[in-house]
KEKOLRO-511643 format. One record per residue (C-alpha): residue in three letters; x, y, z. Coordinates in steps of 0.25 Angstrom, whole numbers, plus 5000, padded with zeros to 4 digits. Example, Ala and Ser with C-alpha at 12.3 -4.5 7.8 and 13.67 -1.06 7.14 Angstrom:
// residues 2
ALA504949825031 SER505549965029 
END
This chain:
// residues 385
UNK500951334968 UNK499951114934 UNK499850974933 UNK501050884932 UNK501550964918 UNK501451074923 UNK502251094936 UNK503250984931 UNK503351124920 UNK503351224931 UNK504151164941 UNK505351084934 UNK506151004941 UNK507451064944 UNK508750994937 UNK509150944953 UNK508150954962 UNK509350974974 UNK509051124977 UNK507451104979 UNK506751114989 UNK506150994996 UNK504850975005 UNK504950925016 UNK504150795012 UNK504950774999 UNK505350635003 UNK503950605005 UNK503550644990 UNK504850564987 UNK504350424995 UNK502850454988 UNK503550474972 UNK503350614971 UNK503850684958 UNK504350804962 UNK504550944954 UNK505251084958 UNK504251164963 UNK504651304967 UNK505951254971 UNK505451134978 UNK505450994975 UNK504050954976 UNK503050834973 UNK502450864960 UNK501650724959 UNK501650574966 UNK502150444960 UNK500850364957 UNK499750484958 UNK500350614948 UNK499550734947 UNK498050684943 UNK497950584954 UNK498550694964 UNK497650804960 UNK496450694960 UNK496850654974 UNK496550814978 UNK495350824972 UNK494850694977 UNK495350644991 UNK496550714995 UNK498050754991 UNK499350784999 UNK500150904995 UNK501650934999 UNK501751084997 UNK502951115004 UNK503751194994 UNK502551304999 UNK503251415006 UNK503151455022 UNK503251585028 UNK502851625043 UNK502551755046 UNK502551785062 UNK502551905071 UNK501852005075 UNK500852065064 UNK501351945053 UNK499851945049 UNK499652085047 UNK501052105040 UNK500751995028 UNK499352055028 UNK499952165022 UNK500752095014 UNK499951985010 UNK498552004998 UNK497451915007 UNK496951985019 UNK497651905032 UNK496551965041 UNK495551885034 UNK495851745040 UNK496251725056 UNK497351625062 UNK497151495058 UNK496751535043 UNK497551545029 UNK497351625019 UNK497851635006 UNK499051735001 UNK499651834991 UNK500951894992 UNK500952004980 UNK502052094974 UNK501852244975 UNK501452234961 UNK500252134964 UNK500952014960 UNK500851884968 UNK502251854975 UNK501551714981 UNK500251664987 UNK500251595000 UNK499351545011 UNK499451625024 UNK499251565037 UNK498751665048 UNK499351595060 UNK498951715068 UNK499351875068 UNK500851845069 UNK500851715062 UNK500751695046 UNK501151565039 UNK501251595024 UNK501251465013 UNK501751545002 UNK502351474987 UNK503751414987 UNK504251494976 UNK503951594985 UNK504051585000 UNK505451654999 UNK504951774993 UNK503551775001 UNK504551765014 UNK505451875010 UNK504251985005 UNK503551955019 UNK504851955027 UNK505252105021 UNK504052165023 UNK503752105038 UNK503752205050 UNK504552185062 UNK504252065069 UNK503451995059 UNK504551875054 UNK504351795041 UNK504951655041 UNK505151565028 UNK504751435033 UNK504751375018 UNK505451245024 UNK504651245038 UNK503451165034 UNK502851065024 UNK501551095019 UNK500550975014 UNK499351015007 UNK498250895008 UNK497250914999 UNK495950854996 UNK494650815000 UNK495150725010 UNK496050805016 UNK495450835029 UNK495150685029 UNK496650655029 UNK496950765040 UNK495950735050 UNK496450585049 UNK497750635052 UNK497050735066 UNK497250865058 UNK496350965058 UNK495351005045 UNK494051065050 UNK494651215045 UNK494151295035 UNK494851325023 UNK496251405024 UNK496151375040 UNK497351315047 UNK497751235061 UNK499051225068 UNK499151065072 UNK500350985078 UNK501350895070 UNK502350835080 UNK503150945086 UNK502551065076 UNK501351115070 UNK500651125056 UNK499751185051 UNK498451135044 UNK497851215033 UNK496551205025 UNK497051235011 UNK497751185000 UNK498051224983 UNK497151114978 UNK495551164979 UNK495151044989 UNK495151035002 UNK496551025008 UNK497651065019 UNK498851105020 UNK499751055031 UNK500951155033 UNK501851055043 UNK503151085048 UNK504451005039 UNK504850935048 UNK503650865049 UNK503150845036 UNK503250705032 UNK502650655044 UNK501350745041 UNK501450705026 UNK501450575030 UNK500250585040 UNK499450645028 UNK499550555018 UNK499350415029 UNK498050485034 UNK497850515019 UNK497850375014 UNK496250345017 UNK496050465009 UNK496750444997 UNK497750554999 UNK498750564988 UNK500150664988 UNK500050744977 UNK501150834970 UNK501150984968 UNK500850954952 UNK499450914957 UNK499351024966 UNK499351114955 UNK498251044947 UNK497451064960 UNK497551214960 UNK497451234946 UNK495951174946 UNK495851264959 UNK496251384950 UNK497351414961 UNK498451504961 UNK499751484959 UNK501051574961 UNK501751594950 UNK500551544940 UNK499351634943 UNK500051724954 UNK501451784954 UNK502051924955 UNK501651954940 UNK500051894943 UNK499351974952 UNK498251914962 UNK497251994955 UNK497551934943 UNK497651784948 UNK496151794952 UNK496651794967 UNK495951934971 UNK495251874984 UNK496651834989 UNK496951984992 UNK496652075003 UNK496152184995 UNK495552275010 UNK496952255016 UNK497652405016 UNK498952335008 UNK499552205006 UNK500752184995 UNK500352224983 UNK499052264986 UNK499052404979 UNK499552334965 UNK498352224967 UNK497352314971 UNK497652404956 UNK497752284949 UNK496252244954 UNK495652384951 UNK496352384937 UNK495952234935 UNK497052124929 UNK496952104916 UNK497251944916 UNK496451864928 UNK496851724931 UNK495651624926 UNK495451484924 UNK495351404912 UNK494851284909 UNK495151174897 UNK494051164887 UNK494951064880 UNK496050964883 UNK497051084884 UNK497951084897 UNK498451234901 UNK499751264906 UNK500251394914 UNK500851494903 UNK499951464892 UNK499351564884 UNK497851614885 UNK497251664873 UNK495851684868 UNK494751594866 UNK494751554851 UNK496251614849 UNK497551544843 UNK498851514853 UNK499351644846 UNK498251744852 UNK498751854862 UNK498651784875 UNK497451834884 UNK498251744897 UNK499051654901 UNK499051534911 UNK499251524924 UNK499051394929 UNK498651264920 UNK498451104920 UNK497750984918 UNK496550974929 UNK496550824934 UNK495050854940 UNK494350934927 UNK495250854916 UNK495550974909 UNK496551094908 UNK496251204917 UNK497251334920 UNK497351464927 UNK497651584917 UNK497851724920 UNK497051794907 UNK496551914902 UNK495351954912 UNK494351964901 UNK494351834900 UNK493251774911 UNK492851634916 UNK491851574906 UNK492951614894 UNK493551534885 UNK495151554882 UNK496351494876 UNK497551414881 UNK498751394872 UNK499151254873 UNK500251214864 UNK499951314855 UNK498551274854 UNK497451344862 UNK496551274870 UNK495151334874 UNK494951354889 UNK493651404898 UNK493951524907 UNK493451474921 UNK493651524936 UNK494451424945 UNK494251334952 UNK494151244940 UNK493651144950 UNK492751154962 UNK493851174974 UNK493551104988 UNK494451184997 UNK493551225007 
END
C-alpha cells in the first residue's frame, strides 16, 4: 500500500460503491463509524469516527493500533519443490530464512521492473504462503501459475482470510493477554488454533514499530477482531484506517507499489538493492537488474525533509536548490505528507543520483517552491525489532 488528502486524492470513492469488494469485518468498521474509501477495488476504513488520522497515527506510535488490511492479497503455493520454484522466480533469496520465518518479496518484470512486493511465508519446502498487494494478487497468481512445474499448484485465496495488523508498542501486551504467542523474532511466525482452524501469527507490520499481523481465516474474523480490541482496552488500543497507515510508512520511508516500485521503477532504483538475491543463478528479471546496477540509475529514491511549512504531494516536481517552478526538473515525488510525529512535510522522491543526503532541493508547491533537506529514511527512529 498520504495523510487523509491524500488518499481521499488517490483512491476516490466510486460513484456506487455495489461492485467493491468487501472485508470480511466491514460491519465492524460500519458499528465503529468508519469512513470508508475505494482502495484498490475494495471498500475499506480510511479513518474512525471520533479519532481521524492524527489520533490513529499517535495511537501507533505511542501505545498500540489495530489495522484491517484485508484487501491484501493471498496466494498458496503447495507441492513438491514450491520453494525452489518461486526461488527462482522470486528477487530475495528463499534459502536464507527456514520454516517458520517470512521474508520480504519482489516479483520483477523481465525488464527490471517491479510487478508487486510481497511478504513470503516459508511454510516448509512444499509450502509457501504469499501476502502480495490487492491491486495485484490476480496478476501475481497468474505469473506464478504459468511458470509452475508439474505438481506445484498455485491457489488465490484473495477471500480465504482476514488479515489484522496490531501495531504498537503494546502490541505483545494485548496478544499475550489474549494467550497468543509474541516471544519471536522479527519476520518469525506461529501456527495457533482459532475454533475449528488455524492462523497464523506474524512479527511485522507497515508501520516501523512493533506490531503483528494476524492472518485468520474469514469465517472467523469478527470473533478475533473482537477479542483484539477487548483485550486491547487496558492498553489504549485504538482501530485505525488505512489513511493513517500510510502516514506511518511514509515516516518509515517504506515502499509502496505503484509509488516508489512499479513496472516502469526498478528495485535498484527505489533504493531496495538488499531485497535482491544477487548470488542466486536467476530469478525474473535478474539479467535486466543486474545491468541496471553495473550501469548505475540515474535517479535514486531519497528522502526529503520540510525546511519550511510546505506539505509534498506524490507527482510534484523536484528542482534545484535556489531555482524557480519553471526549472528543468531534477525528480519528482513518490510519496509525500504531513508527518503527525515530526509536524512537518516529509516525502519520498525518486531524483537525479547526484543529488546526496545532506542536500538541499526544491519542491513545486502551488507554483511556488518550497526548500527541502535531502535525508536518508527512516525520518524517525523505527522500533520494529
Amino acid at each position: 500500500m498520504g495523510q487523509k488528502t491524500d488518499v481521499a486524492k488517490e483512491h476516490t470513492m466510486a460513484d456506487s460503491t455495489d461492485s467493491l469488494q468487501r472485508s470480511p469485518l466491514n460491519e465492524c468498521h460500519e458499528k465503529l463509524g468508519a469512513k470508508f474509501s475505494e482502495f484498490s477495488g475494495w471498500l475499506m476504513p480510511l479513518e474512525y469516527e471520533g479519532h481521524g488520522v492524527l489520533a490513529e497515527h499517535k495511537a501507533v506510535r505511542d501505545a498500540v493500533g489495530i489495522f484491517d488490511v484485508s484487501h491484501l492479497g493471498k496466494i498458496r503455493v503447495t507441492g513438491p519443490g514450491a520453494k525452489d520454484y518461486l526461488n527462482g522466480v522470486l528477487a530475495a533469496d528463499l534459502n536464507k530464512i527456514v520454516p517458520g520465518k517470512a521474508q520480504y518479496q519482489l516479483l520483477c518484470t523481465p525488464e527490471g521492473g517491479v510487478v508487486d512486493d510481497m511478504i513470503a511465508y516459508l511454510l516448509g519446502d512444499d509450502d509457501v504462503f504469499l501476502i502480495p498487494n490487492a491491486a495485484n494478487n490476480t496478476t501475481v497468481a497468474q505469473i506464478l501459475a504459468e511458470g509452475a512445474p508439474e505438481g506445484v499448484n498455485v491457489v488465490n485465496q484473495h477471500h480465504d482470510f482476514a488479515i489484522m495488523a496490531v501495531q504498537g508498542h503494546k502490541s505483545p501486551d494485548v496478544l499475550a493477554t489474549m494467550g497468543l504467542p509474541t516471544d519471536m523474532d522479527y519476520m518469525a511466525f506461529e501456527v495457533v488454533p482459532v475454533g475449528d482452524s488455524t492462523f497464523t501469527v506474524c512479527r511485522t507490520g507497515y508501520t516501523g514499530e512493533t506490531g503483528f499481523e494476524l492472518v485468520v481465516p474469514s469465517d472467523h474474523a469478527v470473533a478475533v477482531w473482537e477479542k483484539v480490541l477487548e483485550a486491547g482496552k487496558p492498553f489504549g488500543i485504538v482501530p485505525c484506517g488505512l489513511a493513517a497507515r500510510d502516514t506511518l510508512r511514509t515516516e518509515m520511508g517504506y515502499s509502496l507499489h505503484g509509488h516508489e516500485i512499479s513496472p516502469e521503477i526498478d528495485p535498484v532504483s527505489a533504493g531496495l538493492t538488499w531485497a535482491i538475491g544477487w548470488d542466486k543463478p536467476d530469478f525474473r528479471g535478474a539479467e535486466a537488474l543486474r545491468a541496471i546496477r553495473a550501469n548505475k540509475p540515474a535517479r535514486r529514491n531519497r528522502g526529503l525533509r520540510a525546511v519550511g511549512r510546505g506539505i509534498p504531494r506524490p507527482g510534484m516536481s523536484v528542482v534545484p536548490a535556489g531555482a524557480g517552478p519553471d526549472a528543468e526538473p531534477i525528480g519528482v515525488l513518490t510519496s509525500g505528507t504531513f508527518s503527525p510525529t515530526l509536524r512537518i512535510g516529509i516525502g519520498l522522491a525518486l531524483i537525479d543520483t547526484s543529488i546526496k543526503p545532506g542536500d538541499k532541493v526544491g519542491v513545486v508547491v502551488r507554483n511556488r517552491v518550497e526548500e527541502f533537506d535531502v535525508v536518508k529514511p527512516p525520518f524517525v527512529q523505527p522500533h520494529v525489532r
